[in-house]
Each structure stands twice: as structure tokens, then as C-alpha cells.
C-alpha positions as a Python dict, from the first residue, in 0.01 Angstrom:
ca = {
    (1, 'X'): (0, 0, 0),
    (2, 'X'): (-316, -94, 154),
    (3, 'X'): (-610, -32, -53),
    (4, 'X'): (-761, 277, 84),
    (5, 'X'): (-409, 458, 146),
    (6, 'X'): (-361, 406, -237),
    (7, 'X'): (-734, 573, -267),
    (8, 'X'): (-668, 793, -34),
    (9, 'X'): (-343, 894, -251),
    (10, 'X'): (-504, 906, -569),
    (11, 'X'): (-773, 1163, -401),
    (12, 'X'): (-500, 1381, -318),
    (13, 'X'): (-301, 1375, -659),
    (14, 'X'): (-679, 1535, -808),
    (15, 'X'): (-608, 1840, -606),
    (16, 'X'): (-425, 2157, -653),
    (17, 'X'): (-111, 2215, -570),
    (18, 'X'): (-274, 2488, -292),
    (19, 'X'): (-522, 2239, -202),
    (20, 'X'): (-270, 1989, -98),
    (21, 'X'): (-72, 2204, 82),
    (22, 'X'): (-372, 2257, 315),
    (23, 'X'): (-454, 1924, 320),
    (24, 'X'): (-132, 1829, 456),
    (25, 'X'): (-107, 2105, 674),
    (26, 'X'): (-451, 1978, 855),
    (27, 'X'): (-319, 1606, 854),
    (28, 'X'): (20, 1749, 1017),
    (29, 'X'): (-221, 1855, 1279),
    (30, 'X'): (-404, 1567, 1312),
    (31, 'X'): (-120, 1345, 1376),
    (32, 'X'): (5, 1320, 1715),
    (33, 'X'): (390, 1427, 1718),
    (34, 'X'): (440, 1177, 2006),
    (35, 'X'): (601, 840, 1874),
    (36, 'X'): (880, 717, 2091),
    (37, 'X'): (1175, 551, 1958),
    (38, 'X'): (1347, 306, 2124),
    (39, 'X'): (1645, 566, 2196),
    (40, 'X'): (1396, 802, 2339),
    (41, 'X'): (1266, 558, 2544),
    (42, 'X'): (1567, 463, 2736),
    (43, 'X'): (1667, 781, 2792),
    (44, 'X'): (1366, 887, 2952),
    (45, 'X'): (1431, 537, 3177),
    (46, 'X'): (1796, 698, 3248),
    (47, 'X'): (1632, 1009, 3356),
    (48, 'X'): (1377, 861, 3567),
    (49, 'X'): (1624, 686, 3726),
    (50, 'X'): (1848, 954, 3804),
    (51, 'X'): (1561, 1168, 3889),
    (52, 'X'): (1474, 906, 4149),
    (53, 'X'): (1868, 873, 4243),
    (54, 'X'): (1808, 1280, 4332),
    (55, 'X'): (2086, 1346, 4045),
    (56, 'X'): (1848, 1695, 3944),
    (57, 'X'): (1937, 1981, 3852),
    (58, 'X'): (1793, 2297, 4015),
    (59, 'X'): (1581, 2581, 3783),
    (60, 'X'): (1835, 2817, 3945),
    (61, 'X'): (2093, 2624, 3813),
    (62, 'X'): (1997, 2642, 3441),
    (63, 'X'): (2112, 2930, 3226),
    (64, 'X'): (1776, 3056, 3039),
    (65, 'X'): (1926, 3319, 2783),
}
């Protein structure tokens, strides 16, 4: 563990139980939710592709309930 993740760690075994939960509520928040795997990222090639193939689907076409 690098050195200041361990400090960072040790900081947040000192607080509560409540305390951490907020803290890692505010972190969850703070770190973007967008990391691509390699799976996502050749599907979104596949559905460039077809989307530049014209293989789309229409809004009409797509059952909402």
C-alpha cells in the first residue's frame, strides 16, 4: 500500500462507525463511476459500428413499460 493510502486508512479506522459511513458515502461521490473495461469497450466499438452500418433501432420500436 502506498504510504499515504495506508495513512489515509489509519485516519479512517479513528472514526466512528457513523463517521465512516459518511465518509465513504462522500468518496462514492467523488469517484467517477466511469471506468471502461475492456468488454465494455468493444462493445461500444460493435455498436458504433452497427450504428454506422444503420443496424438502429427506432424509439418507436422499443417497449418502455
Amino acid at each position: 500500500m502506498a504510504p499515504m493510502t495506508n495513512q489515509v486508512a489509519t485516519m479512517f479506522d479513528l472514526l466512528t462507525e457513523r463517521e465512516q459511513l459518511l465518509i465513504y458515502e462522500l468518496v462514492q461521490r467523488l469517484i467517477p463511476d466511469d471506468i471502461a473495461t475492456a468488454d465494455d469497450i468493444a462493445a461500444h466499438a460493435a455498436a458504433q459500428a452497427e450504428h454506422a452500418r444503420g443496424e438502429t433501432v427506432s424509439m418507436d420500436e422499443i417497449d418502455w413499460s
